[in-house]
C-alpha positions in Angstrom: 94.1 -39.5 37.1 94.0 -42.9 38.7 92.2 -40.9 41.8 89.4 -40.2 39.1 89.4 -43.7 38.1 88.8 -44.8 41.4 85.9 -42.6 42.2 84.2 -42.9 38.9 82.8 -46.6 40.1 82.1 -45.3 43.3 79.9 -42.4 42.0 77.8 -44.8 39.1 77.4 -47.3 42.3 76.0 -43.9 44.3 73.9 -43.5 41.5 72.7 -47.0 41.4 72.0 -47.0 44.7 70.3 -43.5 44.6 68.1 -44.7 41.5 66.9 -48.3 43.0 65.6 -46.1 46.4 64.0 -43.8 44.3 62.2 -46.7 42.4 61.4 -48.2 45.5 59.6 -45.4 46.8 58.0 -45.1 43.4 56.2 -48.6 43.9 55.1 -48.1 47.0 53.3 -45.4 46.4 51.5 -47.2 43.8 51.2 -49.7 45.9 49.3 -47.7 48.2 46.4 -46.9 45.8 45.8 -50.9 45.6 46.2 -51.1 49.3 43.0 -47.9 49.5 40.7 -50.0 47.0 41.1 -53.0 49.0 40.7 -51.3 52.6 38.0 -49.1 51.8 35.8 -52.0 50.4 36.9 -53.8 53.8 36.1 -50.8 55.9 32.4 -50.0 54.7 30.5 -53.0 53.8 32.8 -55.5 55.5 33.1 -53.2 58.9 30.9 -50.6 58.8 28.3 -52.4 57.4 28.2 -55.1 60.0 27.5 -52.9 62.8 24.3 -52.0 61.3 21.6 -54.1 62.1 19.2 -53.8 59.5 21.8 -52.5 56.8 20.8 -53.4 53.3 24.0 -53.4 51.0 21.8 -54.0 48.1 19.4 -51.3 48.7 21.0 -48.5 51.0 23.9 -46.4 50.4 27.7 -46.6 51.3 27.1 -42.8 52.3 25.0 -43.6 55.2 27.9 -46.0 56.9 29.7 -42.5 57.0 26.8 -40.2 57.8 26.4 -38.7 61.6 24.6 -41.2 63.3 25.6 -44.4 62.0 26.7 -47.0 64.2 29.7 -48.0 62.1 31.0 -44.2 61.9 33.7 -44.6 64.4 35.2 -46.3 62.6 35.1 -45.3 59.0 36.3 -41.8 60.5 40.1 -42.9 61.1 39.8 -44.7 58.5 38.9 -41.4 56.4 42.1 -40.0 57.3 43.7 -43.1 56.4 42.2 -43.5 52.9 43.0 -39.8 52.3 46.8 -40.9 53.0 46.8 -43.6 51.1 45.5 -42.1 47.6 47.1 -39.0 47.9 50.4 -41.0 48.4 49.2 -42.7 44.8 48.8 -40.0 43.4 52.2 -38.6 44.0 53.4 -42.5 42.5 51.1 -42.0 39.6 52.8 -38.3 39.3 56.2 -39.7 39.5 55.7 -42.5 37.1 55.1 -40.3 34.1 57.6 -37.8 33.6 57.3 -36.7 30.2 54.1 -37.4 29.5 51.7 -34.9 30.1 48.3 -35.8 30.1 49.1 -38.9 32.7 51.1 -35.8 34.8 47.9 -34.2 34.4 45.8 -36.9 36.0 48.7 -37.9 38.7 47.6 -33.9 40.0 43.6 -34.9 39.6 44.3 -38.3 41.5 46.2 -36.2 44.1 43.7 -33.3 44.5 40.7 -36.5 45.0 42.6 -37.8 47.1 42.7 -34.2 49.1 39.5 -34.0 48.6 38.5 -36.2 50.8 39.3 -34.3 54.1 36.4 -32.1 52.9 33.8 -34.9 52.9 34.9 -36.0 56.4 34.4 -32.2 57.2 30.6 -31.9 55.4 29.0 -35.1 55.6 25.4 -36.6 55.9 23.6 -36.7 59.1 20.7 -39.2 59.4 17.6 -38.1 59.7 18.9 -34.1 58.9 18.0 -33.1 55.5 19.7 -30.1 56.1 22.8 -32.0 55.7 22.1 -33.0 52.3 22.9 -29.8 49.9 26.6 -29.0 51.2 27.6 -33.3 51.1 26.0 -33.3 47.6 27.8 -30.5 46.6 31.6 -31.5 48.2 30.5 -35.7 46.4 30.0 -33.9 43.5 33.3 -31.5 43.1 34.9 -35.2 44.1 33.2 -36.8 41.4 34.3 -34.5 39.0 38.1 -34.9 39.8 37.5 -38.6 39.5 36.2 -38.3 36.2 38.6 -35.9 34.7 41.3 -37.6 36.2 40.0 -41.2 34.3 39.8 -39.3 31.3 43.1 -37.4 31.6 44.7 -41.4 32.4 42.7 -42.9 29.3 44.2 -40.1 26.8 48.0 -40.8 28.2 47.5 -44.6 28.0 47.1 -46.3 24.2 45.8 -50.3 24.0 44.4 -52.2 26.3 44.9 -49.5 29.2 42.9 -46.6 27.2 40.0 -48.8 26.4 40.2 -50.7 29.9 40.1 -46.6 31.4 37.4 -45.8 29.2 35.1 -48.2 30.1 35.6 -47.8 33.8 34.9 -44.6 33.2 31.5 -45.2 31.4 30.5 -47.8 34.0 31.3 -45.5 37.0 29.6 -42.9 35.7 26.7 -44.3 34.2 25.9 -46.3 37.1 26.9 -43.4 39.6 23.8 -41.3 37.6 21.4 -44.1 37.5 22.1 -44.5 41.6 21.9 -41.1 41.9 18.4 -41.2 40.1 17.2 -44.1 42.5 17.9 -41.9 45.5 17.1 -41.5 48.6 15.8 -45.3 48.3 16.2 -48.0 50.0 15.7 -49.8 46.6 17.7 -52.1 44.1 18.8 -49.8 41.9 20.2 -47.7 44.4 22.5 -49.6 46.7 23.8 -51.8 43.8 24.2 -49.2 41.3 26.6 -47.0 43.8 28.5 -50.2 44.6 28.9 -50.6 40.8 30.2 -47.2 40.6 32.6 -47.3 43.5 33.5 -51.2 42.3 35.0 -49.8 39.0 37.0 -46.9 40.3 38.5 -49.0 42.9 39.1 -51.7 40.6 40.7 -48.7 38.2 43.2 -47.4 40.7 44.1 -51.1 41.6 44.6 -51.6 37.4 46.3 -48.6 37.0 49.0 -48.9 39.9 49.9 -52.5 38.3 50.3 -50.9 34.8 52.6 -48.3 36.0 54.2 -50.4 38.4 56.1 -52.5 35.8 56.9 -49.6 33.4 60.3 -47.8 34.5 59.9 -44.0 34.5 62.4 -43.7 32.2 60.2 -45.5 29.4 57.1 -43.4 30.5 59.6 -39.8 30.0 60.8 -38.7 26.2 64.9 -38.8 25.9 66.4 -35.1 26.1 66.3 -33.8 22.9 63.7 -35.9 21.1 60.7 -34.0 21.6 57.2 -35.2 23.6 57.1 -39.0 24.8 54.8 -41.0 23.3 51.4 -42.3 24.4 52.0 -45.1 27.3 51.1 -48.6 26.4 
C-alpha cells in the first residue's frame, strides 16, 4: 500500500508533464498558421515583388510572382514548400484543438488538405507569356479555393459570437473580392491587383484570427465530457 501511495504522485506528475508537452505542441502548431500569413505576405510583394522591375502590386497579380519566368520565382519556390509546411502543421493544431466538436474537426481536415494542396500549384503553375499554362493552374486555384471556402464555412458553423460572424464575413470578403478579381482578369488594372490582395488579405488575416482564438481555449473546453453527449458550439 504505501508503494502505491508513493507512485500515485509520481504518475499524476507524468501525466502533468505528458499533458503540458502535448499543449505545447498544440500551440505551436497554431502558431505556425500565423507565422504562414505573415511570411507569405513577406515573401511575394515584399520579396518577390521587388525583384520585378516594373511590377505593379495594385494592378498585376500575386500569381505572376510565382509563374515560370518571373524574376522573383526562385525564391517563392522554397518558400512554396515552406508555406505548405507551415499550414498543413496548422491544420493538424486546428485538428487537435477541437476534439469533440465536429464541424471545427471537419475544417481542421479542409485546412489540412489546403494546405496539401499547395504542392500541386507548385507542380502546375503559370508560365508567362504561355497561355497554355493557364487551364490546368486555373483548375488546381480553383479546387484550392474551394477547400478554403468550405473549410471557413465548416470553422464559422463550429464557432458562435464574435468568431462565427468575424468567419463569416471573411468569408464574404474573400470570396467576393476573389470573383470580382477574377472578373478583372488578365489585367493589369485596379480592380485586379487590389481585389486579389483583398482576397488573400482576409484569409490570411482569418488563419492568423483563428490560431489566436484556439490558442487560448484548452482542448478540453473545446471536447464534450464522456457521457454528456455532443460539445457545444465554440465561443
Amino acid at each position: 500500500m504505501s508503494l502505491d501511495k508513493r507512485r500515485l504522485p509520481l504518475r499524476r506528475r507524468a501525466a502533468t508533464h505528458g499533458t503540458q508537452r502535448h499543449e505545447s505542441a498544440r500551440k505551436a502548431l497554431l502558431a505556425a498558421g500565423a507565422l504562414s500569413s505573415l511570411l507569405y505576405v513577406i515573401a511575394t510583394d515584399g520579396v518577390a515583388a521587388s525583384m520585378w522591375d516594373g511590377y505593379r502590386r495594385t494592378e498585376q497579380m500575386v500569381s505572376e510572382l510565382f509563374a515560370v519566368g518571373s524574376p522573383g520565382r526562385d525564391v517563392l519556390l522554397p518558400f512554396t514548400w515552406l508555406y505548405t509546411v507551415l499550414f498543413t502543421a496548422f491544420g493538424v493544431g486546428v485538428w487537435n484543438s477541437v476534439r469533440g466538436n465536429r464541424a471545427l474537426r471537419i475544417g481542421g481536415g479542409l485546412l489540412i488538405g489546403y494546405g496539401l494542396w499547395n504542392i500541386m500549384g507548385a507542380l502546375y503553375p503559370l508560365t508567362l507569356e504561355d497561355d497554355a499554362s493557364v487551364p490546368m493552374h486555373i483548375l488546381v486555384t480553383n479546387i484550392q479555393l474551394a477547400l478554403m471556402v468550405a473549410a471557413m464555412c465548416f470553422v464559422a458553423a463550429g464557432f458562435h459570437g464574435r468568431m462565427r460572424a468575424y468567419s463569416i464575413v471573411s468569408l464574404a470578403a474573400s470570396a467576393v473580392m476573389g470573383m470580382i478579381a477574377f472578373a478583372a482578369a488578365p489585367g493589369p488594372n485596379l480592380v485586379l491587383g487590389i481585389g486579389e490582395r483583398i482576397s488573400i488579405g482576409a484569409f490570411l488575416l482569418w488563419v492568423a484570427v483563428l490560431a489566436v482564438a484556439l490558442w487560448r481555449r484548452l482542448p478540453a473546453v473545446m471536447a464534450a465530457p464522456a457521457g454528456s453527449g455532443p460539445a457545444p458550439a465554440a465561443q
